[in-house]
C-alpha positions as CSV (number, residue, x, y, z in Angstrom):
1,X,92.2,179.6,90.6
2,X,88.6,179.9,89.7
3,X,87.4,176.9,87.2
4,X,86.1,177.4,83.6
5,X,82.3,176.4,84.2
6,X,82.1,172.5,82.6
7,X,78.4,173.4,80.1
8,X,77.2,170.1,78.9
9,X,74.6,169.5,75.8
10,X,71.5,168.6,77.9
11,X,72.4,172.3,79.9
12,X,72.5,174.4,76.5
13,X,69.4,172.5,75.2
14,X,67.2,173.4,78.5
15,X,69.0,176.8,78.6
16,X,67.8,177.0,74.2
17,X,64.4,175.8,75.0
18,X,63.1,178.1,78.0
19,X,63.8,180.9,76.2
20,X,62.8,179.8,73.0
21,X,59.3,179.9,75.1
22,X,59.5,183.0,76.9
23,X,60.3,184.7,73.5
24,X,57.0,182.9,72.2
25,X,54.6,184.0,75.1
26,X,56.1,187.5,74.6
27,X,55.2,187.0,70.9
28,X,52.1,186.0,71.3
29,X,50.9,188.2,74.1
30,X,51.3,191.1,71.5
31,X,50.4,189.7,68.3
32,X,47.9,186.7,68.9
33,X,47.8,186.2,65.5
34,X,51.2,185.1,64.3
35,X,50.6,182.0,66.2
36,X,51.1,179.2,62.8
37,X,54.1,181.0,62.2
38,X,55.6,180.5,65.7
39,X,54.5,177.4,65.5
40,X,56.3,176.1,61.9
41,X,59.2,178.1,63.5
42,X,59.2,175.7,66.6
43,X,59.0,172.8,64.2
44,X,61.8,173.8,62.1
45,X,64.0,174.5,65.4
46,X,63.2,170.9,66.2
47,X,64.6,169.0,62.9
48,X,67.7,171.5,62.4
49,X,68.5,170.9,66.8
50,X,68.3,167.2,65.1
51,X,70.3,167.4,62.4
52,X,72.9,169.3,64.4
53,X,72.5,167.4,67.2
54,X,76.8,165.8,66.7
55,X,78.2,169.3,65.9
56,X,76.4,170.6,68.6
57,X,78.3,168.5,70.8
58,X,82.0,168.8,69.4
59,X,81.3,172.5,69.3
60,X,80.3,172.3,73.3
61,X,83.7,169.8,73.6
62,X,85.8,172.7,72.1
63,X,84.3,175.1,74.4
64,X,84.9,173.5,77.3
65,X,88.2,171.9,76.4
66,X,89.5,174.4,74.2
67,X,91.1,173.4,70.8
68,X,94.7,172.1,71.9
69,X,93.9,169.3,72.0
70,X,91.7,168.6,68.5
71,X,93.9,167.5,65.4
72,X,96.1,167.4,67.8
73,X,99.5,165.0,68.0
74,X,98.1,163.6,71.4
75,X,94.5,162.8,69.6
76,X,96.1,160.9,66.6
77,X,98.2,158.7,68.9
78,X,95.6,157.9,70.6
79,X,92.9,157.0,67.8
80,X,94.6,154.1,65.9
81,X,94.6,152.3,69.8
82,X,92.7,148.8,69.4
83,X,91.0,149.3,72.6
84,X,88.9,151.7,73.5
85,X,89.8,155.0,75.0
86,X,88.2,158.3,76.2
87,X,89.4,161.5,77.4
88,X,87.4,163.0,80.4
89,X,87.7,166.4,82.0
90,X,86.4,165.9,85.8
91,X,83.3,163.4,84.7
92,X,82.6,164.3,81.4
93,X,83.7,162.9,78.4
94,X,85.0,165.7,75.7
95,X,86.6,163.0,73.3
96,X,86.7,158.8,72.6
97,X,88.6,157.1,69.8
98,X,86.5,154.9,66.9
99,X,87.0,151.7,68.9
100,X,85.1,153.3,72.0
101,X,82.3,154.7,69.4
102,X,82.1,151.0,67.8
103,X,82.5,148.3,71.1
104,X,80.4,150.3,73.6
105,X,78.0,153.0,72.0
106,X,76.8,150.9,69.3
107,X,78.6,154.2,66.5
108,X,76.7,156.9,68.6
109,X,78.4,160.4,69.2
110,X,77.6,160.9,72.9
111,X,80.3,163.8,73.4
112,X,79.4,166.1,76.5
113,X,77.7,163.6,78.6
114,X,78.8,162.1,82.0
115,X,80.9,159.2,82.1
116,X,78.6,156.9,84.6
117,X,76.1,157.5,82.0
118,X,77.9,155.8,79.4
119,X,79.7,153.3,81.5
120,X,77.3,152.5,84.7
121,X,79.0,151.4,87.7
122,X,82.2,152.9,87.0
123,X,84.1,154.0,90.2
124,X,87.1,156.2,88.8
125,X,89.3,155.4,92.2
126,X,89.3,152.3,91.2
127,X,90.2,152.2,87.9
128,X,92.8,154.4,89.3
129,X,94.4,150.9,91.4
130,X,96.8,148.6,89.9
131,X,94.5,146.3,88.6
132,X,91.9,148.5,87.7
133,X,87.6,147.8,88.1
134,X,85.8,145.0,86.2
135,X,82.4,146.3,84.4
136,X,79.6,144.0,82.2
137,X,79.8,146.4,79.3
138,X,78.2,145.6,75.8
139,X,77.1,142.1,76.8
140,X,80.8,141.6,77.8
141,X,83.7,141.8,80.7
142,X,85.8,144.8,80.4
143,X,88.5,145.6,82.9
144,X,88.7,149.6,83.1
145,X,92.3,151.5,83.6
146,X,93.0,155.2,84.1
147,X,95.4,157.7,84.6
148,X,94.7,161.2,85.7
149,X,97.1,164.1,85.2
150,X,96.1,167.2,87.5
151,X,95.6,170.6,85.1
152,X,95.5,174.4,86.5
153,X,91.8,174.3,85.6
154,X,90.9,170.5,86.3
155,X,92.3,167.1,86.0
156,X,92.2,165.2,82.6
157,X,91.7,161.4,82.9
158,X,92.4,159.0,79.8
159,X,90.5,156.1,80.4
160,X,91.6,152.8,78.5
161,X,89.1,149.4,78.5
162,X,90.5,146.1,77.8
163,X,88.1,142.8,76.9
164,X,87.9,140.3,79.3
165,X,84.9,138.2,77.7
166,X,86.9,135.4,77.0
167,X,89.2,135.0,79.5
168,X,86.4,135.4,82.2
169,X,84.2,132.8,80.1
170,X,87.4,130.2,80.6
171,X,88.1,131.6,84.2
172,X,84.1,130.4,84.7
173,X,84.4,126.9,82.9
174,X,87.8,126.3,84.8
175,X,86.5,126.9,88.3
176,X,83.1,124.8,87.2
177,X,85.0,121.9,85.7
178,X,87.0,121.3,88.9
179,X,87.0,117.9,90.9
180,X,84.5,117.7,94.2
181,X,84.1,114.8,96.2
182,X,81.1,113.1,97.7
183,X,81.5,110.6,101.0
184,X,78.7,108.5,101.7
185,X,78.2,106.9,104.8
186,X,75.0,104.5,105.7
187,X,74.8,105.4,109.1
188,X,74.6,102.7,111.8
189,X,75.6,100.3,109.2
190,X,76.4,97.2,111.7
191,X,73.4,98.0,113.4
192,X,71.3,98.2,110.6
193,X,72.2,95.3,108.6
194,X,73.2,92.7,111.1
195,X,70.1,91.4,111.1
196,X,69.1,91.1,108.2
197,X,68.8,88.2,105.8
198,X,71.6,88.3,102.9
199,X,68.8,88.2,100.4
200,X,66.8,91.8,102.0
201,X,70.4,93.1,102.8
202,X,71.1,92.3,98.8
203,X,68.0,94.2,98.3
204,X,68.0,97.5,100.2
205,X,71.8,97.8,99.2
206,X,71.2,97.1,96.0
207,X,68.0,100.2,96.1
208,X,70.9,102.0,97.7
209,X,73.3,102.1,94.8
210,X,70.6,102.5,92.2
211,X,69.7,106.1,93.3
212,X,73.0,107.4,94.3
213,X,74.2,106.3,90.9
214,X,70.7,108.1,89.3
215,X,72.2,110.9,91.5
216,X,75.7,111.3,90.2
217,X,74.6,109.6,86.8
218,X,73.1,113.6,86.1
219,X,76.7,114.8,85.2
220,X,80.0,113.6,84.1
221,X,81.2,112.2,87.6
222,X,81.5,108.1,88.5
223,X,80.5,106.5,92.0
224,X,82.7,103.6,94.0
225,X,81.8,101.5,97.0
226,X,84.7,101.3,99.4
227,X,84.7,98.3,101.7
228,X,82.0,96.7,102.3
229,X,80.2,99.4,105.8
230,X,78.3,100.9,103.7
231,X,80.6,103.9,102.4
232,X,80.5,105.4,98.9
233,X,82.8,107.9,97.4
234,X,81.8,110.0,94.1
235,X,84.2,112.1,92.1
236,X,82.3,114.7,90.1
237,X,82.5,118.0,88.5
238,X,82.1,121.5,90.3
239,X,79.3,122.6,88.6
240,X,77.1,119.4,89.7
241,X,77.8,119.7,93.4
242,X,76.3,123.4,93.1
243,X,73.2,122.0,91.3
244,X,73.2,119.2,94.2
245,X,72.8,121.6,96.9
246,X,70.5,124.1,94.8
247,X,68.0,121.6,93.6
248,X,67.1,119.6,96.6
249,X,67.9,116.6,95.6
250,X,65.5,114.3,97.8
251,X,68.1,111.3,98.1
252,X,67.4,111.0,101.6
253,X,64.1,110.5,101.4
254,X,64.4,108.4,98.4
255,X,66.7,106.0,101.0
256,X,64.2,105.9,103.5
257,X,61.7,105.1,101.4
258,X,63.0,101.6,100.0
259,X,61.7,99.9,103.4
260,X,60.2,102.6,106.1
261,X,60.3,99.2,108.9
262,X,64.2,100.2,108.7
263,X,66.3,103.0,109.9
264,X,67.9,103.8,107.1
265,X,70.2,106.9,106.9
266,X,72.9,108.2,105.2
267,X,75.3,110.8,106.3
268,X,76.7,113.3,102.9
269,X,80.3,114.5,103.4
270,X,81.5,117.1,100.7
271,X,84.7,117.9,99.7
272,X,86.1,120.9,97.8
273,X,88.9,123.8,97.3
274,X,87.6,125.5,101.0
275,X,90.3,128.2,101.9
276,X,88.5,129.6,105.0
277,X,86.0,127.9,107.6
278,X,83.9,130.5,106.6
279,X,83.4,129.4,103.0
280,X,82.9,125.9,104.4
281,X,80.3,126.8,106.6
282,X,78.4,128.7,103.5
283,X,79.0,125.2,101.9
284,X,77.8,123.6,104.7
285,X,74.8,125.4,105.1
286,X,73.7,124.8,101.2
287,X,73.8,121.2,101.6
288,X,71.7,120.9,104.5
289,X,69.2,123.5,103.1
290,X,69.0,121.2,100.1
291,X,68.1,118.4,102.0
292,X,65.3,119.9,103.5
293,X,64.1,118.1,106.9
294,X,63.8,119.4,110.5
295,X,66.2,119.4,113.5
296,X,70.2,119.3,114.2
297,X,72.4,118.6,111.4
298,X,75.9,117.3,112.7
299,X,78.6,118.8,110.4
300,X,82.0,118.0,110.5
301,X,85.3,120.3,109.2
302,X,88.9,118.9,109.3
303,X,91.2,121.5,109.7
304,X,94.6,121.8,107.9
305,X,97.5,124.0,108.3
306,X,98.9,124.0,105.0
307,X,95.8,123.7,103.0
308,X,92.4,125.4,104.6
309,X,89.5,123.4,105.9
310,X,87.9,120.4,104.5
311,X,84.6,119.4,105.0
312,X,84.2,115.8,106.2
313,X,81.1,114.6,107.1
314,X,77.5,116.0,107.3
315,X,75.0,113.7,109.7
316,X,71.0,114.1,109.7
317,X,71.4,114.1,113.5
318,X,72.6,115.6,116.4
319,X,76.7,114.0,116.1
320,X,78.5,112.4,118.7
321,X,81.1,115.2,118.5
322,X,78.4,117.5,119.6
323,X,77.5,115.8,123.2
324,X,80.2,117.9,124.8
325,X,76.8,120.6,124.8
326,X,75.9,118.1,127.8
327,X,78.4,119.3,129.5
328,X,76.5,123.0,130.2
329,X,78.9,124.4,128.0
330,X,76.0,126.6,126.3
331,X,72.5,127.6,127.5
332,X,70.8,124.8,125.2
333,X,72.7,121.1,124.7
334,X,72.3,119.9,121.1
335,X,69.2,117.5,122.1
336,X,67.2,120.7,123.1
337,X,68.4,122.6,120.3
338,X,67.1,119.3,117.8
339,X,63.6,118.9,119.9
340,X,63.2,122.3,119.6
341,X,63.7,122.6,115.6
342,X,61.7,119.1,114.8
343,X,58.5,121.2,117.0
344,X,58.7,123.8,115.1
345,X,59.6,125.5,118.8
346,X,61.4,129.2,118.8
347,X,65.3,129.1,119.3
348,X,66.7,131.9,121.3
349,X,70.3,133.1,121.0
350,X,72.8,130.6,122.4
351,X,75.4,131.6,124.7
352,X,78.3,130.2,125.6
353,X,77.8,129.5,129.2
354,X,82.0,127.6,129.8
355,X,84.7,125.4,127.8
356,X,84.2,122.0,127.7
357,X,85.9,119.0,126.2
358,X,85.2,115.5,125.2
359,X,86.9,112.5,124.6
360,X,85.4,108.8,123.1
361,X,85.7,105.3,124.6
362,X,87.0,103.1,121.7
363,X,86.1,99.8,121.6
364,X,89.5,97.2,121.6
365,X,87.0,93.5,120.6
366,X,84.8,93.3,118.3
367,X,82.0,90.8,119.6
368,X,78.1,90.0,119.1
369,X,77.5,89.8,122.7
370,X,76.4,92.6,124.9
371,X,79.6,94.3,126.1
372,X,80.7,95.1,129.6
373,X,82.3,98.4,130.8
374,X,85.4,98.7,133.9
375,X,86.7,101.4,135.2
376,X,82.8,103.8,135.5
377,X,83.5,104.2,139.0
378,X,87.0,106.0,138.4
379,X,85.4,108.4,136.0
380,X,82.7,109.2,138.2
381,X,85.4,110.6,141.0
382,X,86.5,113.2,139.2
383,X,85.5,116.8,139.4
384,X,83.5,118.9,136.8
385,X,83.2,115.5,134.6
386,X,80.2,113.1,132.9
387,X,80.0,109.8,131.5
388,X,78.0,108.8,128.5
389,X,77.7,105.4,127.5
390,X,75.8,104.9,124.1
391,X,74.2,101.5,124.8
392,X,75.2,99.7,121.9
393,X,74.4,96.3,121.7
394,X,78.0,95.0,120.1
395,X,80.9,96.0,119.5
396,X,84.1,96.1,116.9
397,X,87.1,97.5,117.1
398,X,87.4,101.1,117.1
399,X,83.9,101.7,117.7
400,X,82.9,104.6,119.6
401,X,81.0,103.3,123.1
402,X,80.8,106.0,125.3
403,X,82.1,109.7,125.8
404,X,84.1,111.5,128.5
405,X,82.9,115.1,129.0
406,X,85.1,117.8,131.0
407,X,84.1,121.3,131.6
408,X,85.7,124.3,133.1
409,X,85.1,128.2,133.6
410,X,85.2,130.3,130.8
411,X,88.6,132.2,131.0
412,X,90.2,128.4,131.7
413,X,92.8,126.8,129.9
414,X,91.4,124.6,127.0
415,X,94.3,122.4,125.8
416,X,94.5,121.8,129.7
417,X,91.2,120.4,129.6
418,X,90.9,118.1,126.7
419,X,94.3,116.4,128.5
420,X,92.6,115.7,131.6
421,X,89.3,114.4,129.3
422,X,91.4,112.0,127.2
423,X,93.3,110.5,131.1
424,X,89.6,109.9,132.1
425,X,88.9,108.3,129.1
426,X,91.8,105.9,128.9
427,X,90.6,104.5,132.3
428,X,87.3,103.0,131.2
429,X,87.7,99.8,129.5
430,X,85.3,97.7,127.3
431,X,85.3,94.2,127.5
């Protein structure tokens, strides 16, 4: 069935004025002299389009939807609604109750015109779904709903906006307010302060607390020690571990600066609601970004089956967990990728070259004294396999002195292969 053609205001205004002027040049081709009056005559055509300008527009709203529906049962349900609603043929709007008028068009009559125009951003399939499409309307959050019945001439949507301002403002503040966690961890702690004097290691752990504190002192969160290695854990607000990794907060520098003759470093962990190891990276990748600095940052994810990922650890450094890149399992081992970064160097794309798999030599004693290693020549038997021992000076118990690495072709078993690196590793012993 061929459709009625859908006029609209700004259509009949052109239409008006073109031959409003081809009436004039006609006019004053043959009577030059009439041109004042032609000219008040376009002036009064101006104020009375004006004055006209809202019955203009129902009149082209009748026209196109015919008169059914004005005064109409339908229309006077629909008017006392305390949201706003509008009736639209195709895209245009031929009708909108008081509430509509008031809440979005500031008590303009903008009959006639296309809905986008009125409402930007609005996607009719979507406010077609279930839970319909969220707009910034009027300074506010409005959630749009519609429902379209088909016609023999075209379909007739009622569109229906609900105010969401609130609820979105205490959706925001929930989600901001939320717990996040901070881990520090001095790194090399042992190391570090062993040698020191108990008045300079007062000192620098006393500098230490004073501008982590300064740190989480900006917001509503509280800082603990735990233990005495060196760790710190800070419970604060949502909102402040966004403004932590926007700001680039210098804490690290601010560390190495209370005595540059030591290595001071401190590795940041952050914890939060992480569903996906996708969102962790992002999280990841704002910290580090934050922190400024050059090379390899070691980041570290625990992974959960119930609950997502959690983020653990992030080091300043190329990580320990990371040394199974010695193994050739990619085209450039971390230590390149770091030298590379810290000399400003060109990084080209790295490629996965085989599997690999590591496994670390625990320490069983803790002692002062240089430590010696059994069981190097076993390791050094086996096939497709390296030893790395760190060099440490001391030990304690549980401390990580060396590393196993494995590595196999690609298409090879993995679970296979960390096996045979944690057998190799239970065969060197520190003593």
């Amino acid at each position: 069935m061929k459709r009625k053609p859908r006029w609209t205001l700004e259509m009949l205004t052109a239409s008006l004025a073109v031959l409003c002027g081809l009436l004039l040049l006609a006019l004053l081709v043959q009577r030059p002299g009439i041109w004042p009056f032609l000219a008040a005559l376009v002036v009064l055509w101006g104020i009375g389009a004006t004055l006209f300008r809202c019955k203009l527009r129902r009149w082209v709203v009748r026209w196109t939807s015919g008169t059914t529906f004005e005064k109409s049962k339908v229309q006077f349900s629909l008017e006392p609604l305390s949201q706003p609603a509008a009736l639209l043929s195709g895209e245009t709007v031929l009708w909108y109750n008081s509430q509509f008028r008031t809440r979005l068009l500031g008590g303009q009559d903008v009959l006639a015109s296309r809905v986008q125009k009125l409402l930007p951003g609005l996607d009719l399939q979507l406010c077609r779904k279930r839970e319909g499409q969220l707009l910034t309307l009027a300074d506010g959050y409005w959630s749009v709903h519609s429902s379209t019945v088909p016609g023999n001439a075209e379909s007739m949507t009622l569109l229906v906006l609900n105010e969401e301002t609130e609820l979105r403002r205490i959706e925001a503040e929930y989600k901001a307010s939320r717990p996040g966690y901070l881990a520090f961890q001095m790194d090399g702690y042992d190391d570090v302060f062993g040698d020191l004097m108990d008045s300079e290691r007062a000192r620098l752990l006393e500098g230490v607390n004073r501008i982590l504190e300064d740190m989480i002192g900006r917001g509503s969160g509280f800082l603990r020690r735990v233990g005495s290695g060196g760790r710190y854990i800070a419970v604060v607000e949502e909102r402040q571990l966004e403004q932590f990794a926007n700001r680039g907060y210098d804490v690290l520098d601010k560390i190495r600066a209370l005595d540059p003759s030591v290595s001071l470093s401190l590795s940041i962990g952050i914890g939060r609601g992480a569903r996906t190891l996708r969102e962790a990276q992002d999280m990841a990748e704002k910290v580090t970004r934050a922190l400024t600095g050059a090379g390899l940052w070691g980041v570290e994810f625990f992974l959960s089956h119930e609950n997502g990922v959690y983020f653990s650890e992030l080091s300043p450094r190329p990580h320990d967990t990371g040394m199974v890149t010695l193994a050739g399992t990619q085209n450039l081992n971390e230590f390149e990728l770091h030298c590379r970064a810290v000399l400003g160097l060109p990084i080209p794309g790295i490629k996965q070259e085989r599997i690999g798999a590591s496994a670390v030599i625990l320490s069983p004693i803790a002692s002062q004294e240089r430590p010696n290693y059994r069981g190097m020549e076993e390791v050094t038997k086996e096939e497709d396999t390296y030893l790395r021992i760190f060099g440490k000076p001391t030990t304690r118990v549980n401390r990580r002195m060396g590393v196993v690495l494995c590595y196999a072709p690609l298409d090879s078993d993995l679970d296979t292969l960390r096996d045979k690196a944690k057998r190799i590793a239970d065969r060197v012993e520190v003593y």
